[in-house]
N, C-alpha and C positions, 0 to 999 in steps of 0.2 A: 423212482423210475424216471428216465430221463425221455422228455415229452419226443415227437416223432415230426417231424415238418414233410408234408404231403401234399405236393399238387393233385388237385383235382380237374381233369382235362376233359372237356366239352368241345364240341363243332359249333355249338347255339344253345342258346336259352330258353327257346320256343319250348312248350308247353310239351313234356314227353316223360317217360319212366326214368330216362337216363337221367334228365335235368333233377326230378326231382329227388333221384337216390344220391346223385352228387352232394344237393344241397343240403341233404338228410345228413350227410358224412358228414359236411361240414361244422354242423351244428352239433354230432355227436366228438370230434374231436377238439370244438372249441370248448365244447362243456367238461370233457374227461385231462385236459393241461396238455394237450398236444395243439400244434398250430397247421393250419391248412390255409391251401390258397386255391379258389376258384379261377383255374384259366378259359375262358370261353370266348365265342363270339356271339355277338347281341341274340337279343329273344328278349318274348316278354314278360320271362318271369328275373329277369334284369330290376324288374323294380320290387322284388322280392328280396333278392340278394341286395338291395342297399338298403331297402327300410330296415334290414337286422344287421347291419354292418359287419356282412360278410365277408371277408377279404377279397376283391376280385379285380382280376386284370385283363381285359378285352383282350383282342385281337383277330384280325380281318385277314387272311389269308387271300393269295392271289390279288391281281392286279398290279401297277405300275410300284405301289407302297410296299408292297408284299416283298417283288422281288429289288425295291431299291432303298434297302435300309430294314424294312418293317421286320424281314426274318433272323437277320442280324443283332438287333435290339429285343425280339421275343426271348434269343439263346439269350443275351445280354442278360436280361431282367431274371428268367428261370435260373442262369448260373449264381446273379449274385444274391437270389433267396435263398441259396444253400442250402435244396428237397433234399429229402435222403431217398424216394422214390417218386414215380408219375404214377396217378391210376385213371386210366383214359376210360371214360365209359360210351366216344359213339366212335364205330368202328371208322365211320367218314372222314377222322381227321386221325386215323392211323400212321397212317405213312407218314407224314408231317412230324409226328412226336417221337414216332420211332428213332426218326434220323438226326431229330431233337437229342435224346436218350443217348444213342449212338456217339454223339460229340462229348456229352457229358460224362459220359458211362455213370446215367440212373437207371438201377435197373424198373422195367414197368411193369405193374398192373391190369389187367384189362378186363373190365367186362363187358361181355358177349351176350347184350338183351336181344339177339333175334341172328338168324342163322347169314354168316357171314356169305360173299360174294366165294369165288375164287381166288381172287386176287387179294381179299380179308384174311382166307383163311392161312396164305402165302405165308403173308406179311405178320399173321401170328406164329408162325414157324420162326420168326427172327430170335438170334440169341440172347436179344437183349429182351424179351417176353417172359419174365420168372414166372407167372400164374395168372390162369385165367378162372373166371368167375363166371358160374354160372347162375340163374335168379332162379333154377328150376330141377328136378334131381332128371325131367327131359330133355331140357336145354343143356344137361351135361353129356348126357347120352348119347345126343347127335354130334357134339360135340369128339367124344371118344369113340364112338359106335361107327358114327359114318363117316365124320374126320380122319379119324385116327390117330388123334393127339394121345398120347402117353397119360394114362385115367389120373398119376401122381402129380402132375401140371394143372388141372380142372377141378377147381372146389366147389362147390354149392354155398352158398352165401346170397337167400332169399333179400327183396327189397325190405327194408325198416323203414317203418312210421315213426315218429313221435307222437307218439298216441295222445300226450295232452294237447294237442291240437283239436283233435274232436271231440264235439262236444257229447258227454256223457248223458243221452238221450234213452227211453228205455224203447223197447221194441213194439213194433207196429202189431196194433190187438187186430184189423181188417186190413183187405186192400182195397184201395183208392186212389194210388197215386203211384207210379213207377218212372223209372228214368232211366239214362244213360248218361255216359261220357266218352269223349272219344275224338276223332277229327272228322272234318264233315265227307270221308271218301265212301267210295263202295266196300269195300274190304270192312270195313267197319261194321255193317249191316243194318243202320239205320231205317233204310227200306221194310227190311226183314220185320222191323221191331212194329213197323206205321200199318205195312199188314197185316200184322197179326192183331192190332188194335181196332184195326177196319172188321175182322173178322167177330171178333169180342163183341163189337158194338151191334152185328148182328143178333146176337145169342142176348143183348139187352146190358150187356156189360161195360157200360160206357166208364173208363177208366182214362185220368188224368196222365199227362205223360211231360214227361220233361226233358230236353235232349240239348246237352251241355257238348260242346264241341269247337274246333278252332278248325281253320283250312278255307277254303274260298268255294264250298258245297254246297252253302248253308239257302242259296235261290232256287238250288236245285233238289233241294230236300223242302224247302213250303209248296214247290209244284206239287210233289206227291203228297205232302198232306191234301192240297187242295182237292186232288183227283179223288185221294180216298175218303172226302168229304169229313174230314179230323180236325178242321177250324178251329173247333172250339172249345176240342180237345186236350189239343200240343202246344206245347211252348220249346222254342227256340231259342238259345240264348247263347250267342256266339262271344268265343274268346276269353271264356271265365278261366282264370291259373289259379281260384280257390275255388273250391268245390264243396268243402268238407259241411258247409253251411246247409246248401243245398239236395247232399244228397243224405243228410241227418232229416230232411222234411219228407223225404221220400218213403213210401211203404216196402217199396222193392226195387233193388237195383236189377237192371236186365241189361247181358252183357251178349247181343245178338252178334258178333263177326264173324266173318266168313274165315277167319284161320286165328295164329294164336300171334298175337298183337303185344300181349304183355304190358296191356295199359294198368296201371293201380288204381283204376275207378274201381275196380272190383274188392280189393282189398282195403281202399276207403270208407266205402260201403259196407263191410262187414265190422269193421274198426267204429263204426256208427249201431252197430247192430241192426242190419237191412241185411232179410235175408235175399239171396241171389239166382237167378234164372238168368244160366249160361250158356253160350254153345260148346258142345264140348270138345275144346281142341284146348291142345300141349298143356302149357303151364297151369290152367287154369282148372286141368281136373285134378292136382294136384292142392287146389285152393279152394274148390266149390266138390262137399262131398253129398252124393245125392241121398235126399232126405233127412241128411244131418243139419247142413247151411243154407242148404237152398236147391236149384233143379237144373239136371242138367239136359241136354235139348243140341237134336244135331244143327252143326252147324246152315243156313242158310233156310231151314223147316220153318215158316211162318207158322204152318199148322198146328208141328208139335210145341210153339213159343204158345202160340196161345191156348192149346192146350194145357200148358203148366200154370201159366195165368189162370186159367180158370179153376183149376184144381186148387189154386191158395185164395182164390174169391171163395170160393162153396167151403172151404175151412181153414176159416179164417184162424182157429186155436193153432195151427201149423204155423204162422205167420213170428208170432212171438217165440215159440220153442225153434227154429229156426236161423231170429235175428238172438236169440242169446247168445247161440251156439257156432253163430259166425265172431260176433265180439270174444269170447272167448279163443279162438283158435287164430284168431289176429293178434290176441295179447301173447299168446303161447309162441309162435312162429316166428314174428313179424316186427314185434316191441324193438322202436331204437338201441334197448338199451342192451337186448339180446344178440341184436345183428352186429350191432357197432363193436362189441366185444368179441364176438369171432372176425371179422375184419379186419382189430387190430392183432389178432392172432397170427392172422396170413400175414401183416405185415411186416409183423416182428419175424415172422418166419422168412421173409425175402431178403430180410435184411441180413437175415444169419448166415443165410446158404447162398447169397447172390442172387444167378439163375440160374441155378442147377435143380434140382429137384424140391417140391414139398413136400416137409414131413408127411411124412402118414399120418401121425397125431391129427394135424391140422384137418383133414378129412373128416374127420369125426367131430371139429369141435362146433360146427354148430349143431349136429346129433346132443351132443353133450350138454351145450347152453339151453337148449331147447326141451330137455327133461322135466317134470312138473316142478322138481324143486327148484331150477333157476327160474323157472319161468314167476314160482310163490316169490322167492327174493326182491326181482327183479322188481316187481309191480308198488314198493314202496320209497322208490328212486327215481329221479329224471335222468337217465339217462348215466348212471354212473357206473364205472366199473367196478365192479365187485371185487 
């Protein structure tokens, strides 16, 4: 089989879903005899992509460099790696690669981790757009439902872990300890979560918390610990791009936001066997099914947050049957080695038809990799194609 050369196209590095399904592809096509190249601009998981020497080549759009040489020498550099496709994953630096693509005629990729602007959704009507990816079987729906993209255009292709990254920990026997991750805004519901802890500690349930987060929030999030007298509670811990350590020490992940974010702390968390108390918006009830992996809880309800807390404090045997059966349903769905293989289905697929339409096979093939029997193969392999 003759390997595939694929940029991978980023606006930043900063700590986000997109960065890390990038970096996840890269690692699945350096492992499977294809070659990739991370295009991005700085972030700080920049010092990720070099301690595993990932291919990567900056670039800083805008300003005097941008438009006096700098766009010039990007086309430069992308023509003479000779991609056979782009797969842009932050819609921010669409337009830019588009017209990239356009010079070159590669055809692109795209995934759509959150619901595009107008002027996004334009600019995915371009001809040179073969398929868009969506991380959610919702995220494809608004996609085709209220878009109105063409359903044969819009695949489902969930994010992939590399699962031996985390560490194979067994499941929380009580609770004692919950967390989050996420950036330090509102929208996030941080708040939500310090409430519902404030309310817990009345009822005598003083429980441990730990909220992993990047953004410039984080002064404004120990005010209200302060206020809800939770000092000595919560821990803070700004700008962590590895997680997987800390949310393995956790009893329970709690993914309180106020709409659907599509962070993978959630699925990190499950991948750890932590079972999950979510708010339930889009993608996410599609990932947290209630009473099987964890609880779901409306969005922005302190009340009903720590109501579900308290209900896997008082039984605690829920806790483990729970966090197995999140690890389990992360291996099934979610496994680099699952995802990476329908990926390169789509891609092989773009490459065949251009941008004209995808197969309908391809629709199904992650339904298909996703079966018990790939999902049994699949788990005695790092990441290889079947």
């Amino acid at each position: 089989m003759i390997g595939l050369r694929v940029i991978q196209v980023l606006d930043h590095l900063r700590v986000s879903a997109a960065a890390s399904s990038a970096i996840n592809i890269m690692r699945w096509l350096q492992a499977n005899g294809h070659d990739g190249l991370l295009l991005s601009g700085k972030g700080e998981r920049e010092r990720d992509v070099r301690e595993e020497s990932l291919p990567l080549r900056l670039y800083a759009q805008g300003g005097a460099g941008w438009w006096f040489g700098g766009r010039r020498r990007l086309i430069a550099d992308i023509e003479a790696w000779n991609a056979d496709l782009l797969h842009i994953h932050h819609l921010d630096c669409l337009g830019v690669f588009l017209s990239v693509a356009g010079k070159l005629q590669l055809p692109v990729v795209v995934s759509v981790g959150r619901q595009p602007t107008a002027n996004e959704a334009e600019l995915l009507r371009d001809p040179q757009v073969a398929m868009l990816l969506a991380p959610s079987e919702s995220g494809r729906a608004h996609l085709v439902g209220r878009l109105g993209f063409d359903r044969d255009r819009v695949v489902v292709v969930p994010y992939g872990l590399d699962l031996t990254r985390y560490p194979q920990v067994d499941p929380p026997q009580e609770l004692r300890t919950i967390g989050t991750v996420g950036r330090f805004e509102p929208r996030f519901g941080f708040e939500v979560m310090l409430d519902a802890l404030a309310q817990l500690r009345e009822q005598n349930i003083r429980l441990k918390a730990t909220l992993v987060g990047n953004g410039n929030g984080a002064g404004r999030l120990m005010e209200h610990v302060e206020r809800c007298h939770l000092g000595e509670q919560v821990t803070i811990i700004p700008g962590a791009s590895r997680t997987s350590r800390i949310l393995s020490q956790l009893d329970c992940f709690v993914y309180p936001a106020r709409e659907d974010l599509l962070t993978l702390g959630v699925l990190k968390a499950m991948a750890c066997a932590r079972p999950v108390v979510a708010s339930a918006v889009g993608s996410v009830t599609e990932w947290v099914h209630e009473g099987h992996n964890g609880i779901l809880v409306p969005p922005g309800d302190a009340n009903a947050l720590a109501e579900a807390l308290s209900s896997l404090y008082h039984q605690p045997q829920r806790m483990a049957e729970m966090g197995n059966a999140a690890r389990v349903d992360v291996r099934k769905h979610h496994d680099l080695t699952i995802v990476g293989t329908a990926l390169h289905e789509c891609y092989r697929s773009v490459l065949r038809r251009g941008t004209t339409q995808v197969d309908t096979e391809i629709i199904r093939a992650y339904r298909r990799l996703t079966s018990d029997e790939a999902s049994r193969s699949s788990s005695s392999s790092r990441f290889k194609t079947p």
